[in-house]
Backbone and ligand atoms as CSV (ligand in chain L), in Angstrom:
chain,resi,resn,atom,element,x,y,z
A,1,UNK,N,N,-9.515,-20.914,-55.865
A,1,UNK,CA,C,-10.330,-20.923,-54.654
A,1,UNK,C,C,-9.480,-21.355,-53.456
A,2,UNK,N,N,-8.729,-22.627,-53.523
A,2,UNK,CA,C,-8.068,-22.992,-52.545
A,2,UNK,C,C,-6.705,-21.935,-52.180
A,3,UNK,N,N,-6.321,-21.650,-53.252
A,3,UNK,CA,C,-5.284,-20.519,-53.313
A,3,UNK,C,C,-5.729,-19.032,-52.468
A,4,UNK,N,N,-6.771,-18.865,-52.602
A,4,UNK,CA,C,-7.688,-17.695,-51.812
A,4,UNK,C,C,-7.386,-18.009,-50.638
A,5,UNK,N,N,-7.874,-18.927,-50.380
A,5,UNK,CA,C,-8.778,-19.452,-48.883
A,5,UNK,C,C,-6.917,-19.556,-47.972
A,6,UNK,N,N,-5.922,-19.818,-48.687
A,6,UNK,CA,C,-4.957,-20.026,-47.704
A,6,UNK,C,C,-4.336,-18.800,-47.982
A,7,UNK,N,N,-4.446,-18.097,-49.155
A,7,UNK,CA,C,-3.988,-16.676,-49.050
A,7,UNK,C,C,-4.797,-15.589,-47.381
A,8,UNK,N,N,-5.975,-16.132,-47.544
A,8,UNK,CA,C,-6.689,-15.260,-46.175
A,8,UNK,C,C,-6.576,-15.386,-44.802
A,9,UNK,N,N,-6.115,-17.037,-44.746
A,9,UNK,CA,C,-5.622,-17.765,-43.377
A,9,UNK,C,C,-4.313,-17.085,-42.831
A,10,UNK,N,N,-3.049,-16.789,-43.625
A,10,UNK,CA,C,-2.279,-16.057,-43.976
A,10,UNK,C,C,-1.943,-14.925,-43.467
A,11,UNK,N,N,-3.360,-13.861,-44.208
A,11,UNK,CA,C,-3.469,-12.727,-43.482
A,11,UNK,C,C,-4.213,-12.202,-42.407
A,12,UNK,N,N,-5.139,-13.580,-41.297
A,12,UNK,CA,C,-5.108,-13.570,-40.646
A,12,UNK,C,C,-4.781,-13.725,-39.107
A,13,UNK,N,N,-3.300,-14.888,-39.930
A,13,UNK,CA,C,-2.591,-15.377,-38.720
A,13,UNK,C,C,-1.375,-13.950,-38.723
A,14,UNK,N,N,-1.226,-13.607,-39.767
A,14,UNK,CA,C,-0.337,-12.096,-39.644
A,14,UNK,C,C,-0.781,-11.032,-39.170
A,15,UNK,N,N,-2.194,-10.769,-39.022
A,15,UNK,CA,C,-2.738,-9.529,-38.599
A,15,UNK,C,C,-3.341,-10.391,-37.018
A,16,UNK,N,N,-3.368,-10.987,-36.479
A,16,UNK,CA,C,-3.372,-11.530,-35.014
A,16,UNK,C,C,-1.932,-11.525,-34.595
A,17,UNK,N,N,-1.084,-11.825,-34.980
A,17,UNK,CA,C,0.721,-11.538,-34.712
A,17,UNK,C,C,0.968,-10.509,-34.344
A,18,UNK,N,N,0.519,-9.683,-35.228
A,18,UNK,CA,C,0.574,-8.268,-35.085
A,18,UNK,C,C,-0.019,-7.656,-33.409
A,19,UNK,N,N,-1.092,-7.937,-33.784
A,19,UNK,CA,C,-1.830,-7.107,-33.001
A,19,UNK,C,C,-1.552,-7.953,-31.220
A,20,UNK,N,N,-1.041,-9.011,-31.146
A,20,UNK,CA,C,-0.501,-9.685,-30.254
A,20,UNK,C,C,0.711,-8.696,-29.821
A,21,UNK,N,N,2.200,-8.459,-31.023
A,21,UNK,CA,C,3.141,-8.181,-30.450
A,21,UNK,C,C,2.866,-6.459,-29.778
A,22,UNK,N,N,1.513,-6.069,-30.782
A,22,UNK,CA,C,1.434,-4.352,-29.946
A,22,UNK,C,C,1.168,-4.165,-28.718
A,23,UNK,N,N,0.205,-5.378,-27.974
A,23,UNK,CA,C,-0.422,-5.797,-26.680
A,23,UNK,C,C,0.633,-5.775,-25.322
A,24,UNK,N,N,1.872,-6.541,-25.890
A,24,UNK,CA,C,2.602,-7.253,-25.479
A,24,UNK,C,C,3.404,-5.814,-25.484
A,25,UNK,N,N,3.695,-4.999,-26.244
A,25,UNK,CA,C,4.829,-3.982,-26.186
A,25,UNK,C,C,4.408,-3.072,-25.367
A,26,UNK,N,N,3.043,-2.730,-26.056
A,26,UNK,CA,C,2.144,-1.863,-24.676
A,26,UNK,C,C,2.009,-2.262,-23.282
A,27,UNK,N,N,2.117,-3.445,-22.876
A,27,UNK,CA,C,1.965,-3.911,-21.580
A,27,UNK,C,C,3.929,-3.626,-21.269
A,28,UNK,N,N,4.287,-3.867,-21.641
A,28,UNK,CA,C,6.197,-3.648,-21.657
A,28,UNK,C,C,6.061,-1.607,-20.857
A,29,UNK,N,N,5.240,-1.047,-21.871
A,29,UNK,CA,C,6.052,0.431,-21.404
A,29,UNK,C,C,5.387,0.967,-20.575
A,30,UNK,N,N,4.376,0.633,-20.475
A,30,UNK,CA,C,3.505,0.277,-19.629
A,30,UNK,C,C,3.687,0.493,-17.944
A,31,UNK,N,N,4.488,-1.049,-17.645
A,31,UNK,CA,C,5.294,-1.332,-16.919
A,31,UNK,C,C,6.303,-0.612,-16.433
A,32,UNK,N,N,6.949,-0.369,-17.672
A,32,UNK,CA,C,8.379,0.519,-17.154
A,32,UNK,C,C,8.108,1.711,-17.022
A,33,UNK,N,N,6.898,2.193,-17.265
A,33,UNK,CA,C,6.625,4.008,-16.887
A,33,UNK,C,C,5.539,3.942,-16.016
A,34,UNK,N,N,5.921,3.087,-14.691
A,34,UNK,CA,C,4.931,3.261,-14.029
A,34,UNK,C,C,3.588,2.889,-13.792
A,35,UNK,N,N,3.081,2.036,-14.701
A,35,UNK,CA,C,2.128,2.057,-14.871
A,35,UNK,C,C,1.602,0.407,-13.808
A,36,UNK,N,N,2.346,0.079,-13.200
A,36,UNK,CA,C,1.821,-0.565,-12.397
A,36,UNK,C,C,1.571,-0.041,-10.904
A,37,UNK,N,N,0.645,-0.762,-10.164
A,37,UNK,CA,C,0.262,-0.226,-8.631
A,37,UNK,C,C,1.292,-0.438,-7.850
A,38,UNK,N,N,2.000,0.532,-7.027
A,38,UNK,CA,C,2.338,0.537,-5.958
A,38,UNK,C,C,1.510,1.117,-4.547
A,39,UNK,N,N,2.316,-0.277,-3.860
A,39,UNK,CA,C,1.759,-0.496,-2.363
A,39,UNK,C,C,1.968,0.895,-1.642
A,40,UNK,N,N,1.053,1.255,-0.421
A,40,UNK,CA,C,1.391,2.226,0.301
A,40,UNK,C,C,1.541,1.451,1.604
A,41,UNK,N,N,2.968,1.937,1.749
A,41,UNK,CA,C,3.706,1.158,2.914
A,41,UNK,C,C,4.119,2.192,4.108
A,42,UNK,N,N,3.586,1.854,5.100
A,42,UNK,CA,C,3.680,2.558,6.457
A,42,UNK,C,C,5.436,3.891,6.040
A,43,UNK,N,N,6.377,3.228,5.687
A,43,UNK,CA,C,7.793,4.208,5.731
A,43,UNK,C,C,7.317,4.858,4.483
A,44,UNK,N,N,6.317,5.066,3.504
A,44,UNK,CA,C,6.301,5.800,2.201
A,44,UNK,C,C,5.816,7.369,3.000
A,45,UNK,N,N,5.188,7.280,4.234
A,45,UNK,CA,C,4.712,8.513,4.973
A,45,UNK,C,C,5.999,9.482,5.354
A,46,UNK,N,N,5.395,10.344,4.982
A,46,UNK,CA,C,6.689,11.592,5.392
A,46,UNK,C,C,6.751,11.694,6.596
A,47,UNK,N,N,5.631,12.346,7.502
A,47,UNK,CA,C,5.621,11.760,9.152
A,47,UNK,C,C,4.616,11.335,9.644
A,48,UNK,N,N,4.506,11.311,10.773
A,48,UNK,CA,C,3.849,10.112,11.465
A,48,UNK,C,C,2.671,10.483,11.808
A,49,UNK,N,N,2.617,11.595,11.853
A,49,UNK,CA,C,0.958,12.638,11.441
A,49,UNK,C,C,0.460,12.846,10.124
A,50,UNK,N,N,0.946,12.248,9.299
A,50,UNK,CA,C,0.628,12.528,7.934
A,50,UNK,C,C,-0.661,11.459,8.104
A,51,UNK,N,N,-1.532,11.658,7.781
A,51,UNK,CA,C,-3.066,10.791,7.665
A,51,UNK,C,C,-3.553,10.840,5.854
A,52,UNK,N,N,-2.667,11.228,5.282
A,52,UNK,CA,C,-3.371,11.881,3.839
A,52,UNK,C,C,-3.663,10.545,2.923
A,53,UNK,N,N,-3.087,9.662,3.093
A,53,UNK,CA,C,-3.376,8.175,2.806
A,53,UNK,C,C,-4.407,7.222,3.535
A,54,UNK,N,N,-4.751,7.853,3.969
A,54,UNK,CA,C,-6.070,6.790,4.844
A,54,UNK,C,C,-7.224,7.618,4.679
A,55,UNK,N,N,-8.213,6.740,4.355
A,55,UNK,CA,C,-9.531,6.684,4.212
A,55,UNK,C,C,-10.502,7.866,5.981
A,56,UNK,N,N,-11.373,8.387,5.477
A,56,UNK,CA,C,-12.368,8.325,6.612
A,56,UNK,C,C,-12.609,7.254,7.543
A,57,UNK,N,N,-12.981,6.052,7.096
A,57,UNK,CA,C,-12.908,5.223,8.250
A,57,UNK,C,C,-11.651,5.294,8.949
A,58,UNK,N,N,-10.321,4.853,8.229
A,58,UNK,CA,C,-9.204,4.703,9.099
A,58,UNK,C,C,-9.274,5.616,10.206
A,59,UNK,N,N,-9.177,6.968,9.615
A,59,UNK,CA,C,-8.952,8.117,10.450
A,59,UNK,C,C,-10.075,8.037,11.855
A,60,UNK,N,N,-11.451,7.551,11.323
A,60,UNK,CA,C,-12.480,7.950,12.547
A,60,UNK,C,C,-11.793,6.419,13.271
A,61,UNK,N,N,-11.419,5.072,13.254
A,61,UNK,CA,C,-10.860,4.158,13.854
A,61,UNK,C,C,-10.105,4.959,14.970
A,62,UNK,N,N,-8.689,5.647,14.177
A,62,UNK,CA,C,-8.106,6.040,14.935
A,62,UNK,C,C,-8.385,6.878,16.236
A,63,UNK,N,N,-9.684,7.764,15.698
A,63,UNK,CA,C,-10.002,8.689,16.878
A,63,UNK,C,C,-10.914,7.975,17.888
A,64,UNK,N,N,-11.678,7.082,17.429
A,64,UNK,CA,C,-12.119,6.357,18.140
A,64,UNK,C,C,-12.071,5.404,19.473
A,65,UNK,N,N,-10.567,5.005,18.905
A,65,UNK,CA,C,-10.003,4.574,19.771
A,65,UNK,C,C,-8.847,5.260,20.725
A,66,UNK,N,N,-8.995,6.415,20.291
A,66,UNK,CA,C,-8.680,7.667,21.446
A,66,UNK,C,C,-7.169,8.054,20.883
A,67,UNK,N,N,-6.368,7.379,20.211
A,67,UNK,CA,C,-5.065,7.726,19.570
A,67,UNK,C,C,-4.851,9.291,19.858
A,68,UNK,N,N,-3.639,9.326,20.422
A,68,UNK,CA,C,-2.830,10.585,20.627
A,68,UNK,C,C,-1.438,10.410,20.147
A,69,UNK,N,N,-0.980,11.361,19.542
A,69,UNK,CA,C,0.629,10.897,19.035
A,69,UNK,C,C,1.448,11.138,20.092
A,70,UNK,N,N,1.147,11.892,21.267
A,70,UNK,CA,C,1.989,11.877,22.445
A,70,UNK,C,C,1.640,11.406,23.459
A,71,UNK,N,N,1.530,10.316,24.028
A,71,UNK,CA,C,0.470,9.442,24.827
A,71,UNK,C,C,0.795,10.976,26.320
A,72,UNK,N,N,-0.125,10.847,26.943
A,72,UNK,CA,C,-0.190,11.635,28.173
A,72,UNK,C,C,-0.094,10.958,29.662
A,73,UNK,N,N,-0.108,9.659,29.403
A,73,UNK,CA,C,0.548,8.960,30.029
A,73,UNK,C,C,2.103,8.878,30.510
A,74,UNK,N,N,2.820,9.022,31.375
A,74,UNK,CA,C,4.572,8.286,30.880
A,74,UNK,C,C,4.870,7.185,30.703
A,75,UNK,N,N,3.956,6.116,31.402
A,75,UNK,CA,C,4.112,5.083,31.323
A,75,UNK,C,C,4.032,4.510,29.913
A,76,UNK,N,N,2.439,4.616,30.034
A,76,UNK,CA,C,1.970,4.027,28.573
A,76,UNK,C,C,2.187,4.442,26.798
A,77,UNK,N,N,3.242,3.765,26.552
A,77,UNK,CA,C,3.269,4.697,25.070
A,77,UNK,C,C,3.418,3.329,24.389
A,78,UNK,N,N,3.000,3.600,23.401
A,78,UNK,CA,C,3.083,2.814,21.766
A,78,UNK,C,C,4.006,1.347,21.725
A,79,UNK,N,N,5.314,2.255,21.816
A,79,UNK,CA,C,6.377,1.189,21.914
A,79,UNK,C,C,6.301,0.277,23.046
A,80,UNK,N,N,5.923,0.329,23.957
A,80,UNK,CA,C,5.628,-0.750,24.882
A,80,UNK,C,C,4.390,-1.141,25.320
A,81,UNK,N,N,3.773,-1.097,23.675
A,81,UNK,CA,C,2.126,-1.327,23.941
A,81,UNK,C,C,2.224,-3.172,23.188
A,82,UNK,N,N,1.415,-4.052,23.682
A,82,UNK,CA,C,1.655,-5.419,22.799
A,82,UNK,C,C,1.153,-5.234,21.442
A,83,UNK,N,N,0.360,-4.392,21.298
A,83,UNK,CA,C,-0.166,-4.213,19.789
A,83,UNK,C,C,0.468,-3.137,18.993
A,84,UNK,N,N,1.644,-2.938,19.347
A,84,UNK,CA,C,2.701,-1.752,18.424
A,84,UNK,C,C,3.438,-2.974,17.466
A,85,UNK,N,N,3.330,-2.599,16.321
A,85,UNK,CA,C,4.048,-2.595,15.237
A,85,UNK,C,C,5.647,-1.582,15.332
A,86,UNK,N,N,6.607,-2.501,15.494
A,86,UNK,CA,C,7.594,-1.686,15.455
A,86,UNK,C,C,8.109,-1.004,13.985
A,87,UNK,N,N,8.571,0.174,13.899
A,87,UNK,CA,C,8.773,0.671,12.530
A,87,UNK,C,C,10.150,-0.178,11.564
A,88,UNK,N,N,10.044,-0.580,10.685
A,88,UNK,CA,C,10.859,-1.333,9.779
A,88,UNK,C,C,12.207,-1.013,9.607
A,89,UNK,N,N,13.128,-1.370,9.230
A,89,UNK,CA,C,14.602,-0.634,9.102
A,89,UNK,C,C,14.349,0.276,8.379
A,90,UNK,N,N,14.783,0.920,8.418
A,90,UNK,CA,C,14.809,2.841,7.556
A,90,UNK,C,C,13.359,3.450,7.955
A,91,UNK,N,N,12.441,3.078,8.166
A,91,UNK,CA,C,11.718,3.642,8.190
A,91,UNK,C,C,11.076,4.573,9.562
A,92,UNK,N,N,10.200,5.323,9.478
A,92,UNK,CA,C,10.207,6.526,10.597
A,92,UNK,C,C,9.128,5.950,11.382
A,93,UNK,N,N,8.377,5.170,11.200
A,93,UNK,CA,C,6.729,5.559,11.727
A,93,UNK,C,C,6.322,3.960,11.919
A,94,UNK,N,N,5.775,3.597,13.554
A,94,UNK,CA,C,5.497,2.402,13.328
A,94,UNK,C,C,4.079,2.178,12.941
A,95,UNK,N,N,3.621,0.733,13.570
A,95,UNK,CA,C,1.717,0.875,13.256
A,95,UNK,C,C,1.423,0.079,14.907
A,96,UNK,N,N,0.021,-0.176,14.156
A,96,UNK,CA,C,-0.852,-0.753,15.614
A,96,UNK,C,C,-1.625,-1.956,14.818
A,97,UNK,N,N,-1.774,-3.037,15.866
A,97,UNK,CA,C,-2.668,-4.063,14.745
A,97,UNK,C,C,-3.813,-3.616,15.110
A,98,UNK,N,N,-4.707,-2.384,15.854
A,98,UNK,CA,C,-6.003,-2.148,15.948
A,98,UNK,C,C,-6.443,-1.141,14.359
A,99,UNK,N,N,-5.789,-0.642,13.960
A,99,UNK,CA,C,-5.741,0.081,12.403
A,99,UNK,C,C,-5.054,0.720,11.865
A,100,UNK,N,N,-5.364,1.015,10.840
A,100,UNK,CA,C,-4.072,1.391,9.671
A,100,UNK,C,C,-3.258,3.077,9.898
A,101,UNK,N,N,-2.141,3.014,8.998
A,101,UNK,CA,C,-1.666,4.217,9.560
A,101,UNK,C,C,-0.685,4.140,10.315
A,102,UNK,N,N,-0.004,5.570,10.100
A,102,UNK,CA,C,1.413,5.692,11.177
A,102,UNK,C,C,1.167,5.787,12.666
A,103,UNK,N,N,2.315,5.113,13.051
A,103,UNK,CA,C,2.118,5.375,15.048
A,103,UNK,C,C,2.757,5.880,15.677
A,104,UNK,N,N,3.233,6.784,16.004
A,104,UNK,CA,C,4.570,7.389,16.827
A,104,UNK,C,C,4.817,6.554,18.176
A,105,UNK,N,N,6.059,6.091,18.702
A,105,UNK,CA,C,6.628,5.155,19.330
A,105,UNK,C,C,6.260,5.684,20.689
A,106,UNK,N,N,6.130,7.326,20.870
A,106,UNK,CA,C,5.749,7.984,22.157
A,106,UNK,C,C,4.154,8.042,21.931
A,107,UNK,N,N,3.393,7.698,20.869
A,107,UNK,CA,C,1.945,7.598,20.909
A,107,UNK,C,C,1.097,6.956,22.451
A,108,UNK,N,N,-0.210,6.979,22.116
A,108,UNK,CA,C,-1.076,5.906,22.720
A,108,UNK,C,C,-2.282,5.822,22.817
A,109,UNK,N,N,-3.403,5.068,23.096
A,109,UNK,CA,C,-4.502,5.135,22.956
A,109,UNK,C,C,-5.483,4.472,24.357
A,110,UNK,N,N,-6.466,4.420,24.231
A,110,UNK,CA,C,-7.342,4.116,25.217
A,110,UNK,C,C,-6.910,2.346,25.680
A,111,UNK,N,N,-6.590,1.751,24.449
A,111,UNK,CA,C,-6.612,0.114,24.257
A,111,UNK,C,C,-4.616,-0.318,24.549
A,112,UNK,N,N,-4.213,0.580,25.257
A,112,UNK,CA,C,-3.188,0.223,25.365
A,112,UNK,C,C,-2.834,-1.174,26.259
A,113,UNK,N,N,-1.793,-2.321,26.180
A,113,UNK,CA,C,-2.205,-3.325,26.499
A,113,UNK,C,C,-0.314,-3.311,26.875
A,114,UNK,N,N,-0.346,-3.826,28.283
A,114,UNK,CA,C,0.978,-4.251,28.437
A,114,UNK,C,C,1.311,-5.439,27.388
A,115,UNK,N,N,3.451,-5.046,27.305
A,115,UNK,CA,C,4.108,-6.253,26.630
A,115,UNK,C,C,3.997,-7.633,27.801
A,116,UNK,N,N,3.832,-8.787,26.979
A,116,UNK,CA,C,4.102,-9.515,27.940
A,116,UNK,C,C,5.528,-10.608,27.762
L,1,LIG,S1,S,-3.197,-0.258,20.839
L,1,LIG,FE1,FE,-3.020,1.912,21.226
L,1,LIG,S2,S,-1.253,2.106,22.592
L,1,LIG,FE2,FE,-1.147,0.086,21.601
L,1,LIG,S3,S,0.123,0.418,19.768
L,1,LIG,FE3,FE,-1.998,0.639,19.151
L,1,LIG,S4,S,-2.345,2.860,19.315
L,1,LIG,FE4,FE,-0.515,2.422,20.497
């Protein structure tokens, strides 16, 4: 009886081992093929009109707030707006802290705000 009882303890601390190291291997290839989330980061955009990553809201934000990628202004463009996000090293496309999405540096919008 006692011989049983630690024979079964046995094969249950071996069949939890088990099924631990498959968890653990599966989470491993897992990993290495991708299988974790990557961020979508303003330079992952091909160009600066690409919208294919943003939601309906983003997009109606953007129009909302009158966004043009070539401001029609001369004065007023993007890059010398206080709320331009300048674009990162290597990357093509800046942002705006009013919403998400690429900004072209000659952009602009209704909310344009001198640097100060
Ligand atoms: S607020 Fe308007 S003008 Fe200023 S960076 Fe954003 S989109 Fe460009």
């Amino acid at each position: 009886m006692m011989e049983k009882e630690h024979h079964s303890r046995r094969a249950f601390l071996k069949g939890t081992f088990s099924s631990g190291m498959l968890l653990f291997a599966g989470g491993l290839l897992a990993a290495g093929c991708g299988g974790g989330k990557k961020e979508t980061k303003e330079e992952d955009v091909a160009s600066c009109q690409d919208y294919s990553k943003l939601g309906s809201e983003d997009i109606a934000a953007r129009k909302k707030l009158g966004y043009t990628d070539t401001s029609p202004d001369p004065e007023k463009f993007c890059k010398l707006c206080n709320l331009y996000k300048p674009a990162k090293e290597g990357a093509k496309c800046g942002g705006c802290l009013l919403f998400k999405g690429p900004v072209e540096a000659e952009g602009s919008c209704t909310y344009w705000a001198p640097q100060t």
